[in-house]
Structure formats: C-alpha cells, structure tokens
LUMTOR-120147 format. One record per residue: residue number from 1; residue in one letter; x, y, z of N, C-alpha, C, O, CB in turn. Coordinates in steps of 0.1 Angstrom, whole numbers, plus 5000, padded with zeros to 4 digits. Glycine has a CB too. Layout:
% LUMTOR-120147
NODE   n res n_east n_north n_up ca_east ca_north ca_up c_east c_north c_up o_east o_north o_up cb_east cb_north cb_up
NODE NUM   a      X       Y    Z       X        Y     Z      X       Y    Z      X       Y    Z       X        Y     Z
...
END
This chain:
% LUMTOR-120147
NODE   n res n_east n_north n_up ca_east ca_north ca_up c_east c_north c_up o_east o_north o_up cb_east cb_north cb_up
NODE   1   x   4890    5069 5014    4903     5064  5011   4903    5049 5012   4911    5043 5005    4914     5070  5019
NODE   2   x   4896    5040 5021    4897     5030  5026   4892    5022 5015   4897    5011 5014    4892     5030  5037
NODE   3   x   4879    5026 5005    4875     5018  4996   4883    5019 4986   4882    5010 4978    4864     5020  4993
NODE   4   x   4888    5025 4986    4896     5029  4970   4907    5032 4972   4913    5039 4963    4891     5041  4962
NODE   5   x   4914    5027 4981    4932     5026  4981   4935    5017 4970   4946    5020 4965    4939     5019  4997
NODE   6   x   4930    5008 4966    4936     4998  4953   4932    5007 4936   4932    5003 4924    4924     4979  4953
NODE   7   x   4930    5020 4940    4925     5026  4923   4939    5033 4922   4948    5028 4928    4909     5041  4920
NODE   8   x   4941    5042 4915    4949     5048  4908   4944    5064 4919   4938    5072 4912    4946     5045  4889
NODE   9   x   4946    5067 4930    4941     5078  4937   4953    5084 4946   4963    5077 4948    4928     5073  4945
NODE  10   x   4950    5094 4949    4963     5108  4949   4953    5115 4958   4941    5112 4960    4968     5117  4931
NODE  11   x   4962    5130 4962    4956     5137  4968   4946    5149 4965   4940    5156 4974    4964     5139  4973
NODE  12   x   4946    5150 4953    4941     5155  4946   4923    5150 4949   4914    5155 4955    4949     5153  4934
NODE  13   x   4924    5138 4940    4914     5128  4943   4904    5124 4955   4893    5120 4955    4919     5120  4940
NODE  14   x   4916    5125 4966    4913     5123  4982   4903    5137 4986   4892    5136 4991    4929     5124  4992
NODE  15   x   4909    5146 4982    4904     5162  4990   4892    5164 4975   4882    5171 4978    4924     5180  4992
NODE  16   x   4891    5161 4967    4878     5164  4959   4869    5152 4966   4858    5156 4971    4879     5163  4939
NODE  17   x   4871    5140 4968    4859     5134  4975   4852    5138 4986   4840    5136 4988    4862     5124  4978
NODE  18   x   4862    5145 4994    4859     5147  5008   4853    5164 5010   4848    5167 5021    4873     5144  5017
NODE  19   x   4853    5171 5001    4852     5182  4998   4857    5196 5001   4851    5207 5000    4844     5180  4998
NODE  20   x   4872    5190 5005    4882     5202  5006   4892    5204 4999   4897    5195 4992    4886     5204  5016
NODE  21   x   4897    5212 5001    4909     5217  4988   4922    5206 4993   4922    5200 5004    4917     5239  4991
NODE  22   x   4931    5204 4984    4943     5198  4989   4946    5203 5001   4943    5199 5012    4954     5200  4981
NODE  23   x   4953    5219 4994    4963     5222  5012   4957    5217 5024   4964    5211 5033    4965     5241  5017
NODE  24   x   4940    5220 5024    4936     5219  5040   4936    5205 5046   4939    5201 5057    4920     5224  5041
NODE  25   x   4933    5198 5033    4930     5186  5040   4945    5180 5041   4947    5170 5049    4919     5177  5031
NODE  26   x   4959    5184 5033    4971     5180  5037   4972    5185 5053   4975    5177 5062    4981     5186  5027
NODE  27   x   4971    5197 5054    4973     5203  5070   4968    5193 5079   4974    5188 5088    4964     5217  5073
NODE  28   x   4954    5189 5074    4939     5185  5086   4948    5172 5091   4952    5170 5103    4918     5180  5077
NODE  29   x   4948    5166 5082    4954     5150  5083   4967    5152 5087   4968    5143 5096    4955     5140  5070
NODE  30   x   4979    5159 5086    4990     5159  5090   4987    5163 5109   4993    5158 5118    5000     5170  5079
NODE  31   x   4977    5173 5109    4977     5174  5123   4970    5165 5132   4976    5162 5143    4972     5187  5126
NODE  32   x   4959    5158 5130    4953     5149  5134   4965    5137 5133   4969    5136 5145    4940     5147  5125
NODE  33   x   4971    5130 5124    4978     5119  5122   4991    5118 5125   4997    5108 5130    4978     5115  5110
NODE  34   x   4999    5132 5123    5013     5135  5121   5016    5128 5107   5028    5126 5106    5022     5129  5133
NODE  35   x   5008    5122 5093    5011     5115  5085   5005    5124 5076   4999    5133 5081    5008     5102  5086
NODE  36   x   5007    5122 5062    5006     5128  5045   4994    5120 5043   4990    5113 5052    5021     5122  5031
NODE  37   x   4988    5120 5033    4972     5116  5027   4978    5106 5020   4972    5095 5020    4962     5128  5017
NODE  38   x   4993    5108 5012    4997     5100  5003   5009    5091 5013   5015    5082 5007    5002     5109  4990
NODE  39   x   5011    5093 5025    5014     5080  5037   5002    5073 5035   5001    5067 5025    5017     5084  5056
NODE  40   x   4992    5074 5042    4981     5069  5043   4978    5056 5029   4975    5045 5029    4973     5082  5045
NODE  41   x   4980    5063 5022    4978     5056  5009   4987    5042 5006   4984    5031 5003    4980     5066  4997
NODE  42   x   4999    5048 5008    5013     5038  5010   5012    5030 5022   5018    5020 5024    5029     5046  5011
NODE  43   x   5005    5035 5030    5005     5019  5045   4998    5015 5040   5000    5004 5037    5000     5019  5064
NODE  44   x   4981    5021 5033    4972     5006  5033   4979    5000 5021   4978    4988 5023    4955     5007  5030
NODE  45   x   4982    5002 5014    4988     4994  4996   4998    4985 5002   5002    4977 4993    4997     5006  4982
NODE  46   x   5004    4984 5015    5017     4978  5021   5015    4970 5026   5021    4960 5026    5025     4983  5029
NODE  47   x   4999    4974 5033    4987     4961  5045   4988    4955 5033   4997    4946 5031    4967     4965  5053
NODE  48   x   4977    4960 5023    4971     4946  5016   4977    4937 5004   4973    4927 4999    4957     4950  5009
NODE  49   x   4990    4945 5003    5004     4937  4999   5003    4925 5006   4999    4913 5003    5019     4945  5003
NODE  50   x   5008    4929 5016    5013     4914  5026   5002    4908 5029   5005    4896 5030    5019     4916  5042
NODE  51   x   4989    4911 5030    4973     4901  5028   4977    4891 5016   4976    4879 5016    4958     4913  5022
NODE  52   x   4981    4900 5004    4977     4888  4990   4987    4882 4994   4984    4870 4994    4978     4891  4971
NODE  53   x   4998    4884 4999    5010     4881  4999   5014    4864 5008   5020    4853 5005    5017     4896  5006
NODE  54   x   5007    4868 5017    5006     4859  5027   4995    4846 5023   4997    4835 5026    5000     4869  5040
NODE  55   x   4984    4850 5018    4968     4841  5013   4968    4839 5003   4959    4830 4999    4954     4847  5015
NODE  56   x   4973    4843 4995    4972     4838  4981   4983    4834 4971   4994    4839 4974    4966     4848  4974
NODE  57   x   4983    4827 4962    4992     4828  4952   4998    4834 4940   5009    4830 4935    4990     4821  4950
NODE  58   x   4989    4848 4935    4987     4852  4927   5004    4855 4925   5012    4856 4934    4975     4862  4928
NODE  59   x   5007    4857 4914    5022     4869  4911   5023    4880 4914   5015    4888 4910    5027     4872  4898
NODE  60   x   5032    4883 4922    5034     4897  4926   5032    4910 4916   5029    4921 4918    5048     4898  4930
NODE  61   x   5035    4903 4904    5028     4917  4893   5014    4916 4893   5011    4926 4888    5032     4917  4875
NODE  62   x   5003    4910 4896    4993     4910  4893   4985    4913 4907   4974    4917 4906    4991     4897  4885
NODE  63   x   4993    4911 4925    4989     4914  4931   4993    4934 4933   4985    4942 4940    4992     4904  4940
NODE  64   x   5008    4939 4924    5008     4950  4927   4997    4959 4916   4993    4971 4916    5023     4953  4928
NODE  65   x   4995    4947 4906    4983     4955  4897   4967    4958 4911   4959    4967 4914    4977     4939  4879
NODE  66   x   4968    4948 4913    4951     4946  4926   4953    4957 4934   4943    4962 4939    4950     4930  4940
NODE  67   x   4963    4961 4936    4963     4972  4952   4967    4986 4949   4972    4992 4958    4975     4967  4967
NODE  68   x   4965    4993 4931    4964     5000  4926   4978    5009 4919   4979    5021 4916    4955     5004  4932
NODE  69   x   4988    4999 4918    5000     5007  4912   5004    5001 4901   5010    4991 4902    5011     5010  4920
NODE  70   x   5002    5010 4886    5003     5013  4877   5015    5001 4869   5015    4994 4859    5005     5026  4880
NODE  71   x   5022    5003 4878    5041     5001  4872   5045    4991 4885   5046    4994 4896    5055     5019  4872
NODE  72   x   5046    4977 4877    5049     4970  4890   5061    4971 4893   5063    4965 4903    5047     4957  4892
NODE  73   x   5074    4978 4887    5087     4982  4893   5087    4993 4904   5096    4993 4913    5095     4986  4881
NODE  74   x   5078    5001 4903    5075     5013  4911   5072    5004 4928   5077    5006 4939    5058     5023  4902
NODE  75   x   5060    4993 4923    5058     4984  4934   5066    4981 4944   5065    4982 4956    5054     4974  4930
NODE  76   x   5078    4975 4935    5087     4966  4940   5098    4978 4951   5104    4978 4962    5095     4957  4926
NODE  77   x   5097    4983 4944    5109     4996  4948   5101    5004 4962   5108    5009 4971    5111     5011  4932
NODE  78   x   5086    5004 4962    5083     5010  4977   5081    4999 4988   5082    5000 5000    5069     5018  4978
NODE  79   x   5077    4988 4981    5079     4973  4989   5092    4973 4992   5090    4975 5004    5075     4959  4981
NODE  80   x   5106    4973 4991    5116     4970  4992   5118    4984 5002   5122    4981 5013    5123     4968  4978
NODE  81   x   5117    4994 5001    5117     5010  5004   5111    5001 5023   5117    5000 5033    5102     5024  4990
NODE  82   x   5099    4999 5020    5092     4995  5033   5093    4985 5043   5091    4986 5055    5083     4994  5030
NODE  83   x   5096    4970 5033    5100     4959  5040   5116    4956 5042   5122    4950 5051    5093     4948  5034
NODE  84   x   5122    4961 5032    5138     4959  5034   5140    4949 5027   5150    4943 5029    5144     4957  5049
NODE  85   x   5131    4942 5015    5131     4930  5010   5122    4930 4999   5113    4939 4998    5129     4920  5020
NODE  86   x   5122    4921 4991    5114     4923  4975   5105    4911 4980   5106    4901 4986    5126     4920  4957
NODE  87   x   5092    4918 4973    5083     4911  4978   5079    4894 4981   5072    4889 4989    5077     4917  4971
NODE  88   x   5086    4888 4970    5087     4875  4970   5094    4872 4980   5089    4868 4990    5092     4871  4960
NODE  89   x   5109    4873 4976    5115     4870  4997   5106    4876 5009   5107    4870 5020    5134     4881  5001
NODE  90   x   5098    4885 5009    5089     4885  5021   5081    4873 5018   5080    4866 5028    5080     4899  5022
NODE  91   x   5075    4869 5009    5061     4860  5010   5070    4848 5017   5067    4842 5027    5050     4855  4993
NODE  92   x   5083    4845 5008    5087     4828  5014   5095    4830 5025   5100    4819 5030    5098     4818  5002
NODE  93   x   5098    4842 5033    5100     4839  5046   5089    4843 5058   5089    4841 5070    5112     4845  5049
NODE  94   x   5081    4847 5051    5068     4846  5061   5060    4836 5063   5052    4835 5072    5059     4853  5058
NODE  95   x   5062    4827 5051    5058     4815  5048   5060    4806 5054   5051    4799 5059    5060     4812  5040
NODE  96   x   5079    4802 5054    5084     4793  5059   5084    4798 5075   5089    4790 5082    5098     4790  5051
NODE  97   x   5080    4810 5082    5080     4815  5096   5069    4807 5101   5070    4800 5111    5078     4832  5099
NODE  98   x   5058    4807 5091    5044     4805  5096   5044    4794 5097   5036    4791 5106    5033     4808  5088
NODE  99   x   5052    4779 5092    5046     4766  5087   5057    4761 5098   5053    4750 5103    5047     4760  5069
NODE 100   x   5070    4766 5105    5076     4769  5110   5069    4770 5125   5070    4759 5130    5082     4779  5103
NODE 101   x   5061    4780 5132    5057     4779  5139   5043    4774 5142   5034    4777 5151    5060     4786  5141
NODE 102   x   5042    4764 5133    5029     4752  5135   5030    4740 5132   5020    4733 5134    5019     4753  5128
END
C-alpha cells in the first residue's frame, strides 16, 4: 500500500496484492489497526497532501492528481472532510505559521 497509495488503488486491489480475499484482509487490518484498508489509504493521501502542500508549489489540482485521485473536487471535499479547510487555506496558513515562527 505504501508504494502505491498515489495510483488509483482500492481494496480490492490491496487484498489481490497481498494475496487474500477482501473480507479477510478487511477483518485482519480492522483488528490489528482498529482502521479500514480504505482509512489507511485516505491518511497516507492526507500525509502526502500536506508534504506537496507544505514544499512545493505545484496547484492543488495537479498535487491531488500526484497522490492518486481521479476528480480533484472529490480531493477537495476529503481534504476539507479532514482538515476543516480547503486545501489552499491550509498551505497559506501553514505557511504564514512557519515563516511566523522563524
């Protein structure tokens, strides 16, 4: 999952790599983590959000194209869902926090 959180990948995809059926590996991971295969997927796409987000300049459509979702409205709506804020107001107050405390 870790290499390929930026593709277009699901649980489906997850449990054929690893070589168990969905259900089990939904169970395996929910009991090990308390978390979904498709949580998992949505924290790292959230990490490396706020990575481009933070280091780079790229446009938010072209960083939610990099970290593998389809529809950058879809993006914006779990970024907002997650940070409480659209992605841009996260970058320029993390920004102005950072330059701020240096």
């Amino acid at each position: 999952m870790e290499a390929n959180y930026d593709q277009s990948i699901g649980l489906s995809d997850v449990a054929v790599a690893v070589g168990y059926s969905a259900a089990y590996l939904t169970n395996l991971v929910r009991r090990k983590t308390g978390k979904t295969v498709n949580d998992w997927i949505f924290e790292r796409r959230m990490l490396a959000a706020r990575a481009f987000l933070l280091e780079t300049n790229q446009p938010v459509n072209q960083i939610a194209c990099a970290i593998g979702y389809q529809y950058e409205g879809y993006f914006f709506r779990q970024f907002r869902q997650f940070h409480g804020t659209t992605p841009q107001a996260w970058r320029n107050t993390q920004r102005s926090n950072v330059s701020v405390n240096h």
